[in-house]
C-alpha positions as CSV (number, residue, x, y, z in Angstrom):
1,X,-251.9,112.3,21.4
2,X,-251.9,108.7,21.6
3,X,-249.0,106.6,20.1
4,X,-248.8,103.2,19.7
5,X,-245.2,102.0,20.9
6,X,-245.1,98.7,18.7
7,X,-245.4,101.0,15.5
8,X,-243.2,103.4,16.7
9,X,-240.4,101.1,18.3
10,X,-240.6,99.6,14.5
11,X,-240.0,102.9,12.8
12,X,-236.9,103.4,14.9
13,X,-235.8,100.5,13.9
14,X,-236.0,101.4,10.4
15,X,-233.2,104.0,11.3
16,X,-230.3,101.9,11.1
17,X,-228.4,103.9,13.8
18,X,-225.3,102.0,14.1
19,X,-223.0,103.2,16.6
20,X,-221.8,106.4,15.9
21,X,-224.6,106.9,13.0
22,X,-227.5,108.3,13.7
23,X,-229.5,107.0,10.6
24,X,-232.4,109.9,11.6
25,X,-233.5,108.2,14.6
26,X,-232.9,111.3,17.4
27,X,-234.9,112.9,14.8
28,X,-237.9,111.3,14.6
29,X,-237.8,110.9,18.5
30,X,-237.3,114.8,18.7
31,X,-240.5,115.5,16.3
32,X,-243.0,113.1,18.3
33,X,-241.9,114.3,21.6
34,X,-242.1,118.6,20.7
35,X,-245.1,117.3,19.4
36,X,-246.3,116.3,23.4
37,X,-244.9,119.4,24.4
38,X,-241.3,118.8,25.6
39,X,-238.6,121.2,24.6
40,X,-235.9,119.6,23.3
41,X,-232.2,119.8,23.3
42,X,-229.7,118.7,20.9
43,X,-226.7,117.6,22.7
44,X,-223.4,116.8,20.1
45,X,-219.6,115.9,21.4
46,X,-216.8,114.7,19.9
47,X,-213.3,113.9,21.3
48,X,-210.3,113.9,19.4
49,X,-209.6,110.4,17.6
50,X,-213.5,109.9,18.5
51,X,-216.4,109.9,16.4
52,X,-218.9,112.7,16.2
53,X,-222.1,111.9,18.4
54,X,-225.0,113.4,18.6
55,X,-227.7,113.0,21.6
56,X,-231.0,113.9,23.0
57,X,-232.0,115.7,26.1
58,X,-236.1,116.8,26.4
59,X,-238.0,117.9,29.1
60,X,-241.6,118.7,30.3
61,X,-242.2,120.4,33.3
62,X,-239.9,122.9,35.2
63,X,-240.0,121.6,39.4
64,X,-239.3,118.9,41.1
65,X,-239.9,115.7,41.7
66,X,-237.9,114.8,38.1
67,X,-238.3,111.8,36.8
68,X,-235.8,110.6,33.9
69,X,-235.8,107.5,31.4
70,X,-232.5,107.2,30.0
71,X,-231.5,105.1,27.0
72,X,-229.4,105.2,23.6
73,X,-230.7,104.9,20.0
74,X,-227.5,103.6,18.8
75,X,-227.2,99.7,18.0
76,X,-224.8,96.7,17.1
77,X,-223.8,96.5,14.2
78,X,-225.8,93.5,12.4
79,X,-223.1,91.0,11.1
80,X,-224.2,89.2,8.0
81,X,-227.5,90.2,6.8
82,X,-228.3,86.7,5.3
83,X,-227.8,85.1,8.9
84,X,-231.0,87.2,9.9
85,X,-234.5,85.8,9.2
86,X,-235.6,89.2,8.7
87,X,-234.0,92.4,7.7
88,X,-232.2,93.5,10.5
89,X,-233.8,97.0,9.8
90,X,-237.0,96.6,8.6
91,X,-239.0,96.3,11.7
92,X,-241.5,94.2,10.2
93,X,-243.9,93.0,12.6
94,X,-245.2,89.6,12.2
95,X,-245.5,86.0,13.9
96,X,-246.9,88.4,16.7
97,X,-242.6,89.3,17.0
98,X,-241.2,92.7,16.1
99,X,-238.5,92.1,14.1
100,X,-234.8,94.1,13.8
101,X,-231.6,95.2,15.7
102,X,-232.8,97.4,19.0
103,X,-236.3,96.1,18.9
104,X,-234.7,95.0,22.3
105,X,-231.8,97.2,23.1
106,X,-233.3,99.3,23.4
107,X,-235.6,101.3,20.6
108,X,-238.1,99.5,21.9
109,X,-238.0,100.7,25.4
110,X,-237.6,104.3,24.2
111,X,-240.6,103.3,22.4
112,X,-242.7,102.5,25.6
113,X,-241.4,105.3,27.2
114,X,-242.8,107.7,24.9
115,X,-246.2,106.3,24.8
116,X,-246.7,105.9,28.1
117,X,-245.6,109.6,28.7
118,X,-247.9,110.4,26.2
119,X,-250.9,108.2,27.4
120,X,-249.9,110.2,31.0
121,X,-249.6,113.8,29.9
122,X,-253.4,113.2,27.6
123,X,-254.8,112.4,31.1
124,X,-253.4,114.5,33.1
125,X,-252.9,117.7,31.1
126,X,-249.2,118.3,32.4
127,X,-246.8,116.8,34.6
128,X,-246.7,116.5,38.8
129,X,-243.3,117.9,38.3
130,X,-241.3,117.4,35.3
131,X,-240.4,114.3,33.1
132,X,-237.2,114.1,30.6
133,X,-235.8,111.7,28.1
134,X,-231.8,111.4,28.0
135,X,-231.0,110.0,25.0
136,X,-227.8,109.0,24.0
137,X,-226.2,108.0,20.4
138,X,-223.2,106.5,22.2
139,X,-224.4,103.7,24.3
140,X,-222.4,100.7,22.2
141,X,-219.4,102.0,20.7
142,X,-217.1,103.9,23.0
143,X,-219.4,105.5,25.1
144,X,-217.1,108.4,25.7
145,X,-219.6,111.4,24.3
146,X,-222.7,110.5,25.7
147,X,-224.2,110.0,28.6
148,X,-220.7,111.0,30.6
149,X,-220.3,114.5,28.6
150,X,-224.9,114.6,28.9
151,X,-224.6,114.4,32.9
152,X,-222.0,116.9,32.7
153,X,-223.9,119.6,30.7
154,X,-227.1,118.8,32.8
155,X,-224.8,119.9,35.9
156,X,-224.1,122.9,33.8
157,X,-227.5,123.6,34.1
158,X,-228.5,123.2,37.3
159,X,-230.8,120.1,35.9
160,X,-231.1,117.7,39.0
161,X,-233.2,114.5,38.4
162,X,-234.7,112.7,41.3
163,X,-235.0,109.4,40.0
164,X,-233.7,107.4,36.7
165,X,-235.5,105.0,34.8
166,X,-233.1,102.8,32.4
167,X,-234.9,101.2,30.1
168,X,-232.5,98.4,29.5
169,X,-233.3,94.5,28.5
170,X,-233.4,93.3,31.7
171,X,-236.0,90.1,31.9
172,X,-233.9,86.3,31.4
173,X,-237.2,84.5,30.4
174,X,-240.3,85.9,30.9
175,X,-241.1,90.2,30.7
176,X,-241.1,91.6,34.1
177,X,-239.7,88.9,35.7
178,X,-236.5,90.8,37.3
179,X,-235.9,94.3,37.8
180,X,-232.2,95.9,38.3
181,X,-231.0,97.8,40.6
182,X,-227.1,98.2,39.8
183,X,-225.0,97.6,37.0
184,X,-221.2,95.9,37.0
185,X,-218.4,97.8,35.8
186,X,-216.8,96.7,32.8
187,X,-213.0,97.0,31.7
188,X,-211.0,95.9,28.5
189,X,-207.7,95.1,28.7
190,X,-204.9,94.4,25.7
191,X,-201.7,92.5,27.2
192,X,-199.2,92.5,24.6
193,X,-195.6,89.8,25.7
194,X,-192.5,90.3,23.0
195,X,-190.1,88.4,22.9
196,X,-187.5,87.4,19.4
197,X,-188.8,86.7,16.2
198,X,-186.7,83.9,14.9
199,X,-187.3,80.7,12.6
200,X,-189.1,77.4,14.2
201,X,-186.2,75.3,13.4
202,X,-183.8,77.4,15.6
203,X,-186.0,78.0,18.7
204,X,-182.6,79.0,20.8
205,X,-181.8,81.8,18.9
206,X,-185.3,83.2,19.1
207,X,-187.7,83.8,22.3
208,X,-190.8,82.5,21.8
209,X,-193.8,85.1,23.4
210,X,-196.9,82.8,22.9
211,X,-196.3,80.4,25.5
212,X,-195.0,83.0,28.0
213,X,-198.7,84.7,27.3
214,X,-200.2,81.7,27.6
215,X,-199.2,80.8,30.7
216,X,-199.1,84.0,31.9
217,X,-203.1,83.9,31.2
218,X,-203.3,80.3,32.8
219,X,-202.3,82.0,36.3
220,X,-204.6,84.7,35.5
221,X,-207.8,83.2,34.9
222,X,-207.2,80.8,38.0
223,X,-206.9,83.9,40.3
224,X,-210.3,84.4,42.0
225,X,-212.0,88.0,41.7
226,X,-214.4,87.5,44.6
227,X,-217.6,85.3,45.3
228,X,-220.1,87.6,44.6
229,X,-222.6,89.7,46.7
230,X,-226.6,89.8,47.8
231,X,-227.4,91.8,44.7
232,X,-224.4,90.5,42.2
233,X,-222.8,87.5,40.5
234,X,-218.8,86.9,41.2
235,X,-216.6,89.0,38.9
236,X,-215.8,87.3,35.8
237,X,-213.1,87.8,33.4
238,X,-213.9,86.2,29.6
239,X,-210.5,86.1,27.1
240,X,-212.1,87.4,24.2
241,X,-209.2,87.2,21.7
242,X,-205.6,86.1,21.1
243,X,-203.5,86.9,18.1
244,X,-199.9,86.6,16.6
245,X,-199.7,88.4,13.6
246,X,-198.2,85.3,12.2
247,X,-199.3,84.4,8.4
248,X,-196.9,81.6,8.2
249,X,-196.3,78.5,10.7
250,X,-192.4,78.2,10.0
251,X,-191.9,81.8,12.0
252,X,-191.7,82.1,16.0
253,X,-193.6,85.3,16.5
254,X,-192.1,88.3,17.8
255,X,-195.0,89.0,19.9
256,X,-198.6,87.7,20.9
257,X,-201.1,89.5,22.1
258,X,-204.4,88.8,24.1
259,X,-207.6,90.5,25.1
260,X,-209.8,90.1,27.7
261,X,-213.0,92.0,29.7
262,X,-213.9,92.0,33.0
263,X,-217.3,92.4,34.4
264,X,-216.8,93.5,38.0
265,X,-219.4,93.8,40.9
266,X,-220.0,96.4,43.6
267,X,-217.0,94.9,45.7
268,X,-214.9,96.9,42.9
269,X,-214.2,100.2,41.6
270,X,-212.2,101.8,38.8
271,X,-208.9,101.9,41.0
272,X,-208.8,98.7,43.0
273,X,-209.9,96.8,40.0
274,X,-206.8,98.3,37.8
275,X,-204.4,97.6,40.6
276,X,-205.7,93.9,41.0
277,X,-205.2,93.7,36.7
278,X,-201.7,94.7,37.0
279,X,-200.6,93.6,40.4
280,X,-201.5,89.6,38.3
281,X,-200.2,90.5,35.5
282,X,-197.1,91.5,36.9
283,X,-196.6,89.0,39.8
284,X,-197.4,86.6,36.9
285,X,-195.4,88.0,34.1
286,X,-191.8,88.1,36.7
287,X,-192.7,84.6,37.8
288,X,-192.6,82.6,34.8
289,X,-189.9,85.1,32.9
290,X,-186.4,83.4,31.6
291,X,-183.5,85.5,30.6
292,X,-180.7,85.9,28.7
293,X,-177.4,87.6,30.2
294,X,-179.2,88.8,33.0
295,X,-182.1,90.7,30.9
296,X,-185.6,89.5,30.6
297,X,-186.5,87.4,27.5
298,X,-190.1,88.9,27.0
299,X,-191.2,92.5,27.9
300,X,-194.6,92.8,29.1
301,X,-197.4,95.8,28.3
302,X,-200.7,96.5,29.5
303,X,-203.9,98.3,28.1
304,X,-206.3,99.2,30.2
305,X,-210.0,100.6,29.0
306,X,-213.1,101.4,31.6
307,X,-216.3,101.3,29.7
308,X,-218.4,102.1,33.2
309,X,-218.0,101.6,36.6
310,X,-220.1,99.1,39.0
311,X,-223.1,100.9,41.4
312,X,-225.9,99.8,43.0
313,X,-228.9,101.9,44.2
314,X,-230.4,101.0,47.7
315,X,-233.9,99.5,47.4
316,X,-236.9,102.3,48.2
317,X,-239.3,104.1,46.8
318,X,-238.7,103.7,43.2
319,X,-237.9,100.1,43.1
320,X,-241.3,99.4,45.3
321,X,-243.2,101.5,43.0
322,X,-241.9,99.6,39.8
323,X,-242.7,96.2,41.3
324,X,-246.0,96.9,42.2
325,X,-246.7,98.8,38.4
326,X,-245.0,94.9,37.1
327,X,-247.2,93.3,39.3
328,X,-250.7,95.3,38.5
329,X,-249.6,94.9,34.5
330,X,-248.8,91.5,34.1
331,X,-250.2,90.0,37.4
């Protein structure tokens, strides 16, 4: 069975699968592959306060050496439709472009995966070894019930994969320029100052929190993570909001709030990166506090969120083996 991977990257993107909807996607994946012979598991989770999720797991061949590609069928959501040139979900293919959300991340590396496995499997009748697909719904949202929970059951089962393929974006410029080997860890963090509401033209009686927070931030963003490593960029840490709550402009806020993520490289891990969040926050936070009859002014909160931890995976055999199939492709 032969399938062409433009068409069928273009069909999943007619599922509009944004995260935690499926849109049909996991089902059209799940018919093409039974149809090459793999057996297929459906793999649903949901946590409380969390969204249902369902995902993907499929398999051909039963011994070892296992080969995995990994991905997610879930997308971004597309903002405003009339920005787009195209239908976000119509995966019209023309000006030699496919067009849509995940024709990149990533439908249209599940895509390639599935017709090369089925190009593969036509010539060689059945796998040295087995091949599977994980395939998550979860990937962009949360990303609490799906590939986490899928590893888990996997161990469940005694599945053990050799080697993972990840079919993420990956190229700057120009396809099969870079390949990756790791990934940085990424945390989300709320930090929340209050301080006493009171009006603008009585500043004394009030405590203003937005200045506090922004200084607070100041000292933050001028404290160095690291400079980098071989294989990663220095850690960076990106403000990605600040609010008030405030409608008005004649009302000192009770409180302001800011967000920021951090993209963290191998010199990190869950733990030490936490304690360096809050030892700044803190050290900041105690430095720059005023108070009144003895007590702090402003109290000071912090939210921390992982979304994935940083790893890197030694150079060898399967790093070697995907250069050399880059550079027989594409020369």
């Amino acid at each position: 069975m032969q399938i062409d991977p433009v068409n069928f990257a273009a069909e999943l993107i007619r599922c509009p699968s944004v995260t935690p909807a499926d849109a049909g996607a996991l089902d059209l994946l799940e018919k093409v592959l039974t149809d090459i012979g793999f057996t297929c598991t459906r793999l649903p989770f949901q946590e409380p306060d969390t969204a249902h999720v369902d995902n993907l797991y499929a398999r051909i061949g039963d011994t070892a050496p296992h080969i995995c590609f990994a991905g997610h069928t879930d997308v971004v959501p597309v903002g405003a439709t009339d920005s787009w040139q195209k239908d976000p979900f119509s995966g019209e293919i023309s000006d030699d472009k496919l067009w849509g959300r995940g024709a990149a991340d990533m439908k249209g590396a599940i895509a390639a995966f599935v017709a090369a496995t089925a190009d593969y499997l036509a010539q060689e009748g059945k796998p040295k070894g087995s091949i599977s697909l994980l395939i998550t719904g979860d990937e962009e949202g949360p990303s609490v019930n799906g590939t986490i929970k899928m590893l888990d059951w996997l161990s469940t089962q005694q599945e053990v994969i050799d080697d993972c393929i990840v079919g993420e974006p990956t190229n700057p410029e120009t396809l099969g320029e870079m390949i990756k080997i790791g990934r940085r860890g990424s945390v989300n963090t709320t930090v929340t100052v209050e301080g006493i509401q009171g009006h603008v033209a009585y500043p004394h009686r009030a405590a203003n929190p937005v200045p506090h927070l922004v200084q607070l931030l100041e000292r933050l963003i001028a404290a160095k993570l690291d400079d980098g490593t071989p294989h990663f960029q220095p850690s960076n840490l990106e403000l990605t909001g600040f609010d008030v709550g405030n409608a008005v402009t004649n009302v000192i806020p009770a409180l302001a709030q800011a967000r920021f993520n951090i993209r963290y490289n191998d010199i990190w891990n869950r733990d030490s990166i936490t304690d360096w969040i809050n030892e700044n926050l803190n050290t900041a936070h105690y430095a720059l506090s005023e108070t009144i009859d003895g007590e702090n002014k402003f109290s000071l909160s912090v939210d921390i969120n992982h979304s994935g931890e940083a790893f890197l995976t030694p150079t060898g055999a399967l790093s070697e083996l995907a250069v050399s199939a880059v550079e027989k492709t594409l020369g």
